[in-house]
ZAMARGU-4260 file (C-alpha; in steps of 0.2 Angstrom, whole numbers, plus 5000, padded with zeros to 4 digits):
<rodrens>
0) 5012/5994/4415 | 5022/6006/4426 | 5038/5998/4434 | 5048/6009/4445 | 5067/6003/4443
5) 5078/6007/4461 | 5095/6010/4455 | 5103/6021/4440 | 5118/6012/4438 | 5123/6001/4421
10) 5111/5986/4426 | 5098/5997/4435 | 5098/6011/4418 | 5098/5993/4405 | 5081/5987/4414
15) 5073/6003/4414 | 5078/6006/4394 | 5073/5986/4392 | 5055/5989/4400 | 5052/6006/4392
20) 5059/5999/4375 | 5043/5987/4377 | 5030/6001/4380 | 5032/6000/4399 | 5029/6018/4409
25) 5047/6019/4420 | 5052/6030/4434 | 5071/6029/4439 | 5076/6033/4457 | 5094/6036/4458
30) 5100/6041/4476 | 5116/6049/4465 | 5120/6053/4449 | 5115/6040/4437 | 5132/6028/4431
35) 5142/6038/4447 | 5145/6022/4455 | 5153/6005/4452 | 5150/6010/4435 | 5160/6027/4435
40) 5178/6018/4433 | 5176/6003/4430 | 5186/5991/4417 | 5171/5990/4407 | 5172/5973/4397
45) 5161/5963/4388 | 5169/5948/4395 | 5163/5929/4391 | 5182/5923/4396 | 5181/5929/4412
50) 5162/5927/4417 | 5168/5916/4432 | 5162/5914/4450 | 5175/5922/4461 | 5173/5910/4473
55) 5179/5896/4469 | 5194/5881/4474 | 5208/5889/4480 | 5200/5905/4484 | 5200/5903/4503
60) 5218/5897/4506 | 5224/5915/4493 | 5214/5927/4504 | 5219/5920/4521 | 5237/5923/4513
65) 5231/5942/4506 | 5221/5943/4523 | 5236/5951/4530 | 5241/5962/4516 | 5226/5974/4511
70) 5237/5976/4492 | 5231/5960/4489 | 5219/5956/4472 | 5206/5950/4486 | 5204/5954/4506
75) 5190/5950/4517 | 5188/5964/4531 | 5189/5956/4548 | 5172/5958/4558 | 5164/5954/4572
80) 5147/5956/4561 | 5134/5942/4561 | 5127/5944/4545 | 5146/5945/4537 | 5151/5930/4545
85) 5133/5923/4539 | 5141/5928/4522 | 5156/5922/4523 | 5150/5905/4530 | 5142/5903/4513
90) 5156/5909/4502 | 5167/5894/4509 | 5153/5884/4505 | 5154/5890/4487 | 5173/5889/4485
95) 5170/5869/4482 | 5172/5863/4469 | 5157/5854/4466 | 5148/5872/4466 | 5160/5883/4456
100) 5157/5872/4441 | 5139/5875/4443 | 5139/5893/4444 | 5154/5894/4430 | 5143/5884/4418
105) 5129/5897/4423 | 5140/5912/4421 | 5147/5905/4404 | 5128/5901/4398 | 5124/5920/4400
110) 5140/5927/4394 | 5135/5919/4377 | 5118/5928/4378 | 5128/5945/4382 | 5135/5951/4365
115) 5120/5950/4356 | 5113/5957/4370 | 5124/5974/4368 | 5119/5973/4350 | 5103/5973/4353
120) 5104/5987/4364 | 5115/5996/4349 | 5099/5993/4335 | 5087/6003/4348 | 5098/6017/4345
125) 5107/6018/4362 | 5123/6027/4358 | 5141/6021/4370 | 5162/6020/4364 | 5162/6002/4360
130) 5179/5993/4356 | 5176/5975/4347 | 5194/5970/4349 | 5201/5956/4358 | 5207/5952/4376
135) 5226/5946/4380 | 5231/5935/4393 | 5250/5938/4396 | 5258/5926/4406 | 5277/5927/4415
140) 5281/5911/4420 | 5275/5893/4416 | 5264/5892/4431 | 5254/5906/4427 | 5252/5900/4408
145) 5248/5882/4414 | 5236/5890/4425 | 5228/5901/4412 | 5226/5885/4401 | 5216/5877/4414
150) 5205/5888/4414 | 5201/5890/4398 | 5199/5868/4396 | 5188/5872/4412 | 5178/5884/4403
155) 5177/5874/4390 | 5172/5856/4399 | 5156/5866/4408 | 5150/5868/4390 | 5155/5885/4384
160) 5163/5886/4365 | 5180/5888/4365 | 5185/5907/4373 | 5206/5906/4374 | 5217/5903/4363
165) 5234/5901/4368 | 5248/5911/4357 | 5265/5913/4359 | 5277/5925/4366 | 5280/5933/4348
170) 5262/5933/4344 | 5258/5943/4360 | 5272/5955/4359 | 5268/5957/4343 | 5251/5962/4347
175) 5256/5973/4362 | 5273/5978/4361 | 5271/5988/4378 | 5275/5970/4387 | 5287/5967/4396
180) 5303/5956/4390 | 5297/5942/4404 | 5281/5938/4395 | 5282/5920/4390 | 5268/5918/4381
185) 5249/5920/4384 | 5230/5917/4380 | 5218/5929/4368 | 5201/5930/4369 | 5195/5935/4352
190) 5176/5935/4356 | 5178/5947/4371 | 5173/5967/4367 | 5173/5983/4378 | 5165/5998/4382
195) 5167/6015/4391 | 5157/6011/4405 | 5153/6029/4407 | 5148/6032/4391 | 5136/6017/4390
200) 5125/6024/4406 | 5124/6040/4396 | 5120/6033/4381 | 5105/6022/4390 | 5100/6038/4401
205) 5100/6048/4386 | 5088/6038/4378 | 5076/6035/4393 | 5074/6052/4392 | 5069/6052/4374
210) 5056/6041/4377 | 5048/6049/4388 | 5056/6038/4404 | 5055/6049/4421 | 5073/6048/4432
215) 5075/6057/4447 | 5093/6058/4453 | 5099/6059/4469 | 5083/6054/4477 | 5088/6040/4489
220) 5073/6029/4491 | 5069/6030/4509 | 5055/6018/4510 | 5042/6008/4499 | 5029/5995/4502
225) 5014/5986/4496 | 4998/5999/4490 | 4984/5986/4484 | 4990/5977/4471 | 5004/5990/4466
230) 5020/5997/4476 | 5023/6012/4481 | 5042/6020/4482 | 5045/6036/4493 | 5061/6048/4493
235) 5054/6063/4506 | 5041/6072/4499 | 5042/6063/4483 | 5032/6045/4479 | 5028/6037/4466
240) 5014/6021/4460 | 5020/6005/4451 | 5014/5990/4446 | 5030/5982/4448 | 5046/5987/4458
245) 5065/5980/4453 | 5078/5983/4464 | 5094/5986/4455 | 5101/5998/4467 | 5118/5984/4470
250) 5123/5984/4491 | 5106/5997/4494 | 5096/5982/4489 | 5099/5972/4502 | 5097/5985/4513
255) 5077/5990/4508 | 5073/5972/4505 | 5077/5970/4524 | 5064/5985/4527 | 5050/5973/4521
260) 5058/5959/4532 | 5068/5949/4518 | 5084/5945/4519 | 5096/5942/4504 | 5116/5940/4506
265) 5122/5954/4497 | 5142/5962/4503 | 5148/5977/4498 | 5166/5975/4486 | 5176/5989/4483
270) 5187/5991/4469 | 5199/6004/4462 | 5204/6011/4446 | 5216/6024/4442 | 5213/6032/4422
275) 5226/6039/4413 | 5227/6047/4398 | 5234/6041/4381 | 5251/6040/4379 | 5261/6034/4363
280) 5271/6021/4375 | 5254/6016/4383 | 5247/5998/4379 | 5235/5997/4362 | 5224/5982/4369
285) 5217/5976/4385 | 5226/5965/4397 | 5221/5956/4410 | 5236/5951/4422 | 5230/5937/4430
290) 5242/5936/4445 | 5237/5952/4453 | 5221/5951/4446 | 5222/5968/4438 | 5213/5976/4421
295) 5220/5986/4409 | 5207/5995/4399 | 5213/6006/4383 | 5200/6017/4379 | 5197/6032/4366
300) 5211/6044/4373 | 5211/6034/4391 | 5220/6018/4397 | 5211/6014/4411 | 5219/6001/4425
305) 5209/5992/4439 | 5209/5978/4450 | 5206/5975/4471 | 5189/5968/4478 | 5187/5975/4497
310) 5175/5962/4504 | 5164/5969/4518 | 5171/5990/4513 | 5160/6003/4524 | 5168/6018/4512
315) 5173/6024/4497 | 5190/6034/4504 | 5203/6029/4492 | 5218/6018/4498 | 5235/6024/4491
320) 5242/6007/4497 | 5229/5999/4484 | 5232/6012/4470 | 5250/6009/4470 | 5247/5989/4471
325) 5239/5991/4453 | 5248/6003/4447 | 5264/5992/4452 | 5257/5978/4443 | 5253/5987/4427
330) 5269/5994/4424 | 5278/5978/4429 | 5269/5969/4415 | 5272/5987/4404 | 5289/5994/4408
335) 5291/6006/4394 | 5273/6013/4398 | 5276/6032/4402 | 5263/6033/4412 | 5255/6052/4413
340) 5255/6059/4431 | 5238/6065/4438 | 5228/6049/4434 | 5209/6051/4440 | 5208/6039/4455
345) 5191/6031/4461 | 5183/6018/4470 | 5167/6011/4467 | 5155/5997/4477 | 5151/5982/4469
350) 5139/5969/4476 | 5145/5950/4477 | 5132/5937/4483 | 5140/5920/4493 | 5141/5911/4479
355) 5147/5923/4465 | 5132/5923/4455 | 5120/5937/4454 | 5102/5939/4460 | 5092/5942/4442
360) 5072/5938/4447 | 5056/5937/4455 | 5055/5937/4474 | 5045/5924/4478 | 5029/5930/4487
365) 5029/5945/4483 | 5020/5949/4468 | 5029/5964/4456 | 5044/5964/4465 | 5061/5960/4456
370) 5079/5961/4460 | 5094/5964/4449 | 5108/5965/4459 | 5126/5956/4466 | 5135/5957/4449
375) 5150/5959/4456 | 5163/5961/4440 | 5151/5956/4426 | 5140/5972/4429 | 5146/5979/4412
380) 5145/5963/4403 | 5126/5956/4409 | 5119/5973/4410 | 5108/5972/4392 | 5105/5954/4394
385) 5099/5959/4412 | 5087/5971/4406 | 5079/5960/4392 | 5077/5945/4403 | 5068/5956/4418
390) 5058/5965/4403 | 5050/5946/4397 | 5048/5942/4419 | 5042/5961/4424 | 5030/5963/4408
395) 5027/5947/4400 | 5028/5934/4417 | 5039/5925/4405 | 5056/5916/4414 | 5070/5912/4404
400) 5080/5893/4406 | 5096/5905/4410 | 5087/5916/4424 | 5085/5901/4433 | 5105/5898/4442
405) 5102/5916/4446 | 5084/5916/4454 | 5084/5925/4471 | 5073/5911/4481 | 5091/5900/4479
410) 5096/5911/4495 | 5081/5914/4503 | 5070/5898/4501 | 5065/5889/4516 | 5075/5898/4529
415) 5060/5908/4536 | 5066/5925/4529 | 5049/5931/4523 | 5039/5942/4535 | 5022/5951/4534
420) 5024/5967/4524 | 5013/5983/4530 | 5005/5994/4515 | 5013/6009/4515 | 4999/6024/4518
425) 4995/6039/4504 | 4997/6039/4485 | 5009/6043/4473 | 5014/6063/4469
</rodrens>
C-alpha cells in the first residue's frame, strides 16, 4: 500500500516510520523542514502525569483574568472570527466538569500505552537523546501542593495507576538543589521520561530514509482530492498517488480538510521556549512549575524552559513580554541558576481541538483518508503510539478501544459538514 503522510513533524515523521515499518510505501510532504516546528523547542516529555485535557473546570474563569495580561500561562486572542467564536463556544462547553473527566480518562488511557510505545520505536532501531529520569512537582505554598494532590487523586479516581507521589521539602531539595528556599514540598512522577525533541524527529527521519521512505521538505501541499479509488496530493509541479492520505500537518490540517468541504475545530496555540546552555548552577531534573504553567527541560548540554499557549495566534514573531514571563518564573522557582545570556528563543504552533483531545482517525466518508492532528502539548508523548495505532487503521482497518475518545466524527458527526468532493484531474509525477 502507498500512504502519503501530510506533515513532517514528531506525529506526522512517527506515522510515516509506523506505516513504512509495516511494509507500507510512504511519501512525506513537509511544507518546511521536517521537526522545524512545534517540535523544534519544545519541552519534549514523555508525560503520563500531565496527559490532561486543558480545558477543564476553572479554566474559563483563569483566562478571563489572564485575558488582560498576554504573560499569562493561557490567553485567548480576542476576535471578531466566526469559526473562533464557534471554537471557543465549544471549549466552554468542554471546561464542565462532566466532560474533563472524560477526556482525562481518555488522555490517561493512552499515556499508559505511550512508553512502550517509545520503546518500541527504540527496538526498530530509531536513534533520539532519551532521559528515563523522573519529573518534579515543586510547590510554594500550601494551596498549590493541595492543588497538585488533587490532581494526582483525580488522575487516579479516572482509573489511571498511581503517577504522583507526594515528597517533602528535603526530599525534593535533595533531588534538585537549584530550588528555591520557598519550596514547601512537592510531587514526583517517577514513571515520566524525556526526550530531545529534535533529536527524536531526526532519529525517525533518518530512518525513513533508510528504508527507502520518500520525504520532500518544504513542499507545501497546495491541493489534493479523490483519483478513483486512491488520493492524489500536489505541491506545484510535484504530485503524488496513494491509497491512503493522513493528515498530520497540526493547524494546516484544518485548513486542506476545509478545501474538500469538511470542517474540523482545530486553533492555532503558540508556545515559547527559550534553551540555554548547561551550566554548573542549572537544575539537574525537570520541573514543572505548576502556577505559571511553565517546563523546565534539562537536556545533554541544554536546559530548556517553556511554557505560554497563545489561543488563536496568526504568527510566529516572538514576544519578549512572553519570554520574560517564563524566564521570570524559572528563576523565581531557581534562584541560584546563573542562567547563560544568549538563550535560543522560539515559538512554535500547536493545534488544540475544543475539547483538548486530539483528532487520531478515519474521517468518516471518506475512504483512505486520516487525520492525526490537535495534540496540543502531548505531541512528543503520543507521537509513537499515534503512528502504531494509525498503521493497524491505515494498513490493517483494524481500530483500537483507545482511538475511539479521539475519533474525528466526534466533531463533525451529524452537523452537515461533509460536502461532495471533486476528483482532482492528472496523475502522480
Amino acid at each position: 500500500m502507498r500512504v502519503i503522510v501530510v506533515g513532517g513533524g514528531a506525529v506526522g515523521l512517527c506515522v510515516a516510520e509506523a506505516l513504512a515499518s509495516r511494509g507500507a510505501e510512504v511519501t512525506v510532504f513537509e511544507s518546511a523542514g521536517c521537526g522545524a516546528g512545534a517540535s523544534a523547542g519544545n519541552a519534549g516529555w514523555i508525560t503520563p502525569s500531565l496527559a490532561i485535557p486543558i480545558p477543564g473546570p476553572g479554566v474559563i474563569g483563569d483566562s478571563l483574568r489572564w485575558l488582560v495580561n498576554p504573560s499569562g500561562p493561557l490567553w485567548i486572542r480576542p476576535t471578531a472570527s466566526a469559526e473562533m467564536l464557534a471554537w471557543v463556544a465549544r471549549f466552554v462547553v468542554s471546561c464542565r466538569r462532566s466532560v474533563y473527566q472524560q477526556g482525562l480518562a481518555a488522555l490517561q488511557q493512552a499515556a499508559a500505552l505511550a512508553g512502550p510505545a517509545f520503546e518500541r520505536l527504540a527496538e526498530r532501531g530509531v536513534e533520539f537523546e532519551l532521559h528515563d529520569a523522573p519529573l518534579l512537582y515543586p510547590a510554594f505554598d500550601q494551596a498549590e501542593l493541595e492543588h497538585l494532590t488533587r490532581v494526582a487523586g483525580e488522575l487516579v479516581a479516572v482509573g489511571a495507576a498511581p503517577l504522583l507521589e507526594r515528597i517533602s521539602t528535603a526530599e525534593i531539595r535533595l533531588l534538585e538543589p537549584a530550588l528555591s528556599e520557598r519550596t514547601i514540598g512537592g510531587l514526583i512522577a517517577r514513571v515520566d521520561r524525556r526526550v530531545r525533541p529534535e533529536s527524536l524527529c531526526d532519529g525517525v527521519q533518518r530512518a525513513l530514509v533508510a528504508g527507502g521512505a520518500e520525504i520532500l521538505e518544504r513542499t507545501p501541499v497546495e491541493a489534493l482530492g479523490r483519483d478513483g479509488s486512491g488520493w492524489i496530493v500536489a505541491s506545484g509541479s510535484t504530485r503524488r498517488r496513494g491509497d491512503a492520505i493522513v493528515l498530520a500537518g497540526g493547524v494546516a490540517s484544518a485548513g486542506l480538510l476545509g478545501r474538500l468541504g469538511i470542517r474540523l475545530p482545530i486553533v492555532a496555540a503558540k508556545g515559547y521556549s527559550r534553551t540555554y546552555r548547561s551550566e554548573e548552577t542549572g537544575p539537574r531534573h525537570a520541573l514543572y512549575l505548576e502556577t505559571p504553567k511553565v517546563a523546565v527541560s534539562v537536556f545533554d548540554g541544554a536546559v530548556r524552559v517553556s511554557g505560554t499557549l497563545e489561543l488563536g495566534a496568526r504568527g510566529l514573531g516572538l514576544s519578549d513580554r512572553r519570554l520574560r514571563a517564563i524566564t521570570a518564573a524559572a528563576q523565581q522557582a531557581l534562584p541560584g541558576w546563573r542562567m547563560p545570556s544568549s538563550p535560543r528563543d522560539w515559538a512554535g504552533m500547536r493545534s488544540l481541538s475544543p475539547d483538548g483531545l486530539p483528532f487520531i482517525g478515519s474521517v468518516t466518508g471518506q475512504n483512505g483518508l486520516h487525520v492525526a492532528a490537535a495534540h496540543a502539548t502531548l505531541g512528543i508523548t503520543l507521537a509513537p503510539l499515534t503512528g502504531e495505532l494509525l498503521a493497524d487503521l491505515v494498513l490493517e482497518g483494524r481500530g483500537s478501544g483507545a482511538l475511539t475518545p479521539f475519533d474525528p466524527a466526534r466533531a463533525i458527526r451529524g452537523r452537515g459538514y461533509f460536502k461532495p468532493v471533486r476528483a482532482m484531474r492528472g496523475g502522480p509525477r
